[in-house]
C-alpha positions in Angstrom: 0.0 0.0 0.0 1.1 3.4 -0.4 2.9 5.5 2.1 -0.1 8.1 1.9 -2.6 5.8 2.2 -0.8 4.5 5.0 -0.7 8.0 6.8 -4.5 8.1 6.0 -5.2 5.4 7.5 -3.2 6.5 10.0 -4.8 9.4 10.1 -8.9 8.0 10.5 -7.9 5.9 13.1 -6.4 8.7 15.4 -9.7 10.5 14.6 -12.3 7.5 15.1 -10.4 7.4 18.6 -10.4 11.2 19.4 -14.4 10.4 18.7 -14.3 7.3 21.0 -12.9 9.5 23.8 -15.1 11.9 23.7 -17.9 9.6 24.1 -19.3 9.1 20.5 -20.0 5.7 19.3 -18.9 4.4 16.2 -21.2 2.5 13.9 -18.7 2.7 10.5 -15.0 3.8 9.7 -14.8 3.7 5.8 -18.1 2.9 4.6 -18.7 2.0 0.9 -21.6 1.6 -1.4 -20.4 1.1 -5.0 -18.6 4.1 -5.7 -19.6 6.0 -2.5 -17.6 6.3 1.0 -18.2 8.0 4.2 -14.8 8.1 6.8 -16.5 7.7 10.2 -20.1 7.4 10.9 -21.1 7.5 14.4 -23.8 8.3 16.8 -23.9 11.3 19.9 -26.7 13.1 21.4 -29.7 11.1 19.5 -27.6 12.3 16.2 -26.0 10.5 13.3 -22.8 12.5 12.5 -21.1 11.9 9.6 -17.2 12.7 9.6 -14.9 13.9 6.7 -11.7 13.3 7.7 -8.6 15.2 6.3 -5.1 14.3 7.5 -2.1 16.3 6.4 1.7 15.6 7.1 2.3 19.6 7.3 0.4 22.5 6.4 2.6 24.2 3.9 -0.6 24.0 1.0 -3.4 25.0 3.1 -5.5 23.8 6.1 -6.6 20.3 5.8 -10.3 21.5 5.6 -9.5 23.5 2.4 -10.1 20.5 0.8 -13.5 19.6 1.6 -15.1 21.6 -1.7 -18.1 21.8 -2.8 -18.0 18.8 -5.2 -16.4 16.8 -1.9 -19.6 17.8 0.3 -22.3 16.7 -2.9 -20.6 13.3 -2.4 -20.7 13.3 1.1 -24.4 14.5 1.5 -25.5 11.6 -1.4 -23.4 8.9 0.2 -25.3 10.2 3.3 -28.3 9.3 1.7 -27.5 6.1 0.5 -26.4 5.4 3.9 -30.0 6.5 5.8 -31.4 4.4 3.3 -29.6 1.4 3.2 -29.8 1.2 7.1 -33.5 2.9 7.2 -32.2 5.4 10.2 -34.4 8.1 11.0 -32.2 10.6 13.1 -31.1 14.4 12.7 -27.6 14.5 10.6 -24.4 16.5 11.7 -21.7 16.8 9.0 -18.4 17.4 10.8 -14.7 17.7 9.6 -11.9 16.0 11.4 -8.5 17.2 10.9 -5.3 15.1 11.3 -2.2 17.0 10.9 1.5 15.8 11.6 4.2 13.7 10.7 3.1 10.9 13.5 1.2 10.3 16.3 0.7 12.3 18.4 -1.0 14.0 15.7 -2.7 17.5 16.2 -6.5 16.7 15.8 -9.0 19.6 15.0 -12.7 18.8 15.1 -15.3 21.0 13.0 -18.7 20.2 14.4 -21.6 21.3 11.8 -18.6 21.6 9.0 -21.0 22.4 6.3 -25.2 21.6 5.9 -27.4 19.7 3.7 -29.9 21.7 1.8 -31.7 17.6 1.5 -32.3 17.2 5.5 
C-alpha cells in the first residue's frame, strides 16, 4: 500500500479514537456503497454524524479543511443518503470535519462540528 494511504489510514484511526474519547460511538469507519464512501459514521446526542476526515503531514498548502469543496460535500451529503437508506435510520444529521495533521502520532487533531449543511435534510 502506499505511504499516503498508509498515513491516512493512520490518520482515521487517530480521529475514530479522538471520537471514542469523547464519548461518540462508532457505527462505521470507511463505509462503501459502490462508488460511495463515508470516513467515520457514528452516533452522539440522539444524532448521526457523519465525519470527513482530512489528515495532512504539514500545512505548507493549506489547512486540511480546504479541501472539503463543494464537489467533496455533494458526495458526502449523497453517500449520506444512501447510507439512511440502506440502514433505514431516521435521526437528525451532523456533517463534521476532522482534521489530522503531523508527521506521526501524536498528531494534532481539529474537530469541525456542523462543518457544512445539507440543503436535502
Amino acid at each position: 500500500m502506499a505511504e499516503h494511504n498508509e498515513f491516512g489510514k493512520e490518520g482515521e484511526t487517530a480521529a475514530a479514537d479522538f471520537l471514542t474519547e469523547k464519548g461518540y460511538s462508532i457505527l462505521h469507519r470507511n463505509w462503501r456503497c459502490g462508488k460511495k464512501e463515508l470516513d467515520i459514521v457514528a452516533k452522539y446526542n440522539n444524532e448521526l454524524i457523519v465525519v470527513e476526515v482530512k489528515s495532512r503531514k504539514d500545512i505548507r498548502f493549506g489547512n486540511p479543511e480546504e479541501a472539503v469543496n463543494d464537489r467533496k460535500i455533494r458526495h458526502i451529503i449523497a453517500s449520506t443518503d444512501a447510507y439512511l437508506r440502506k440502514f433505514a435510520i431516521d435521526l437528525p444529521v451532523r456533517f463534521d470535519i476532522i482534521t489530522v495533521v503531523g508527521q506521526e502520532a501524536p498528531f494534532q487533531i481539529e474537530h469541525i462540528a456542523d462543518a457544512f449543511y445539507s440543503p436535502i435534510w
